[in-house]
N, C-alpha and C positions, 0 to 999 in steps of 0.2 A: 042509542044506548051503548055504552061502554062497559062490559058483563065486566066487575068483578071476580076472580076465582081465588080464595084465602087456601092456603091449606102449608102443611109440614111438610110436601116436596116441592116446593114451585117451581124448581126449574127442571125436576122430571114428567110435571104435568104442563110447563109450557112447550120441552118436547114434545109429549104427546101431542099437543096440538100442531104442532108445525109439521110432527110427521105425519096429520092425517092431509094436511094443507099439499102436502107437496103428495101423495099418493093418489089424491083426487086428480090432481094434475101432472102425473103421472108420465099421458101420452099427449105436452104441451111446452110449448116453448117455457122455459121458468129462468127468470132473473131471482138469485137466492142471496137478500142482503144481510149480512151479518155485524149487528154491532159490537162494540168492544166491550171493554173491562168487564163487569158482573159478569151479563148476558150471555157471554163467551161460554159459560159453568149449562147452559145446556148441550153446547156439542157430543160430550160422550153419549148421549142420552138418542143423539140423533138418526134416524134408521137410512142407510145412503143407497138402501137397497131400490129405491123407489128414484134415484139421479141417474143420470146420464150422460148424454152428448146431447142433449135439449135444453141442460138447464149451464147454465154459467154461475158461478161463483164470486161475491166478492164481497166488501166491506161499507158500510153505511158510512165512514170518514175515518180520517188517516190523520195524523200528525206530520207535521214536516219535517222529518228527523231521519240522520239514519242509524241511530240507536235502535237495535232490535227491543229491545227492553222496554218501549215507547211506544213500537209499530202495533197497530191493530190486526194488518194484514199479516207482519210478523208472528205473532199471536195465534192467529187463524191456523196459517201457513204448520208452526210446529204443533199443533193441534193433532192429535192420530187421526182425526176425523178427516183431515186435509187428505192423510195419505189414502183411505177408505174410500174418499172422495174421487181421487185424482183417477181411482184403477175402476172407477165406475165411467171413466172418460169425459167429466166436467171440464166445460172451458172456466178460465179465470180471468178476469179483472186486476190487475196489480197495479196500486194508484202509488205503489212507493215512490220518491223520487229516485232518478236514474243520475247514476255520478255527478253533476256540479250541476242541474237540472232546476231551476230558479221553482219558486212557489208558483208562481205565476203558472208556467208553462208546468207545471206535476197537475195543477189544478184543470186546467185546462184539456192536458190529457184525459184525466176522468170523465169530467164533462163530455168529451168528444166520446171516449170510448162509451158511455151510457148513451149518448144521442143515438150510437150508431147500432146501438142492442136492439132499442125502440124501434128503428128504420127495418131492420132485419127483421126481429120479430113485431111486428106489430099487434097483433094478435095475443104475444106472449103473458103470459103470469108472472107479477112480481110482488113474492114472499118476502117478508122483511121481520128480524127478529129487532125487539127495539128495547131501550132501557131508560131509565128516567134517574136524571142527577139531583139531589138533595136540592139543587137551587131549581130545579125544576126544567133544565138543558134535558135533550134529546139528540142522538145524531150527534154531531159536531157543533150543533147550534146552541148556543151560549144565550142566557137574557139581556139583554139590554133596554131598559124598564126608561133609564135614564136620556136615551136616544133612539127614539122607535124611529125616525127617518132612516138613521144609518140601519138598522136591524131591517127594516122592509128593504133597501138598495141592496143589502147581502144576501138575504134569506128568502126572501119573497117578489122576484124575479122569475116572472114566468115564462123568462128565454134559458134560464140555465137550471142544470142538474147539478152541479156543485160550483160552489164558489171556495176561491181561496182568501183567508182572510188572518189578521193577527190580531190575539187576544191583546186587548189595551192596558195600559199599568205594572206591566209585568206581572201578572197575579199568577203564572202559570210556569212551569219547567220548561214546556213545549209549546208556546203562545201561537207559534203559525201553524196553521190548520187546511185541510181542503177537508170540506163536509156537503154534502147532498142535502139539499137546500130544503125549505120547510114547502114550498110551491111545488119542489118535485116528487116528496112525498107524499103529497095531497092528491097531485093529480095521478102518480102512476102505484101506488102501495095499493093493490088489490086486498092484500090478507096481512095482517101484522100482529105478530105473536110477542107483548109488550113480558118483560122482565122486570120486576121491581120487589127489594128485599129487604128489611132490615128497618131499624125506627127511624132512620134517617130522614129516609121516601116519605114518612108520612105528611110533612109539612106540603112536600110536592105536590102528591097525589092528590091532596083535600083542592088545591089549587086546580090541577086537571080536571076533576069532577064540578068544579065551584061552577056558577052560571054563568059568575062575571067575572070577566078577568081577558087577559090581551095576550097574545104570543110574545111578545117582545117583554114581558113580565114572565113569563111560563111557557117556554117553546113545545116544551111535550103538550100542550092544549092541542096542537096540530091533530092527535088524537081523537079527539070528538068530529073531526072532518072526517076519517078515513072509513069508505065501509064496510069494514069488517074488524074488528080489533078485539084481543084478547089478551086480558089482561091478568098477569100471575104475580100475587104474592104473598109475605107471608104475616102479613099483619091485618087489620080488619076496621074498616073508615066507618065512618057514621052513618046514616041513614039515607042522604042523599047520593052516596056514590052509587053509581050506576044508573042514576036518572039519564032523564033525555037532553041531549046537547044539541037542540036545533037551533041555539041562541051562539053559539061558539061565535067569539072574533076575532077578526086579523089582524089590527093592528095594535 
């Protein structure tokens, strides 16, 4: 079950929920992944009084850029929450690329630096705030409806935690990417406090909740795998959302 929650604040009631997430867990390793654009619009909201030196910091995917105006982490980063954060002694994660630093090898870094979180903490908790895009993308992961081989070789790769990849056709400002892959989601997002607002989302949403449908069509489906999900916004779907997803597919 994926709980719905409708309401006129959603992103000071999907803080609430991410601050009881991280207060529970408190006195625990915590990986805290923060996605971009919208979902960003809960940081004020967020209590840092409950972080530490246990929990690390960082971003669900990055654009390959070094436009601050583009960066997620950038974003985070000049976020007051960042500064809140930082004097509470959080370690950080920073996937930006480093001076002439190819996709490849930025992408790669992430990937290493999250393997080596795992390694460390094994034990640990990881909170993930998450957002859903009109076309129905999550994370950094794009649909690709038209080519589910190449979307399962990127995304659904159960040796990596991000892959780097470039958006095809030029549809994008920012076409190269490194994103946290839908397999690493799945297997290590203990709690994810999902973001979604506006009539845009609705087409999305009804898809997420729908019975049938494939990640490569609808990457936020990833969703219905994860155990524990909560989900905030501010519009209101039909009868079926928030049924049961024990039919959810992969490819």
């Amino acid at each position: 079950m994926i709980p719905l929650h409708t309401s006129t604040t959603p992103e000071k009631d999907a803080a609430h929920a991410l601050n009881s997430h991280l207060d529970e867990h408190r006195n625990e390793d915590i990986l805290l992944l923060f996605s971009g654009g919208s979902a960003l619009s809960l940081l004020p909201y967020v209590d840092t009084s409950a972080l530490g030196e246990r929990c690390t910091v960082t971003v669900l995917d990055e654009r390959y850029t070094a436009d601050p105006t583009a960066s997620n982490m950038a974003a985070l980063v000049a976020d007051p929450f960042f500064e809140r954060a930082r004097k509470q002694h959080v370690a950080v994660i920073d996937p930006r690329p480093e001076g002439d630093e190819s996709l490849a090898r930025a992408a790669k870094r992430f990937d290493i630096a999250l393997k080596h979180w795992h390694i460390l903490h094994h034990d640990g908790i990881v909170i993930a705030t998450m957002g859903i895009g009109p076309d129905g993308h999550t994370s950094g992961v794009l649909p690709r409806p038209e080519n589910p081989e190449t979307f399962a070789k990127l995304f659904l790769d159960p040796h990596m935690c991000v892959c780097g990849y470039r958006i095809p056709n030029g549809s994008s400002p920012h076409p190269e990417r490194m994103t946290t892959t839908l397999s690493y989601i799945q297997r290590h997002v203990h709690h994810a406090v999902v973001y979604a607002t506006g009539e845009s989302k609705r087409e999305a949403l009804d898809r997420v909740f729908d019975a049938h449908g494939s990640l490569a069509e609808t990457p936020a489906r990833i969703l219905r795998e994860l155990p524990d999900v909560r989900l905030y916004a501010d519009i209101t779907l039909g009868e079926d959302a928030g049924t049961s997803v024990e039919n959810a597919t992969r490819t």
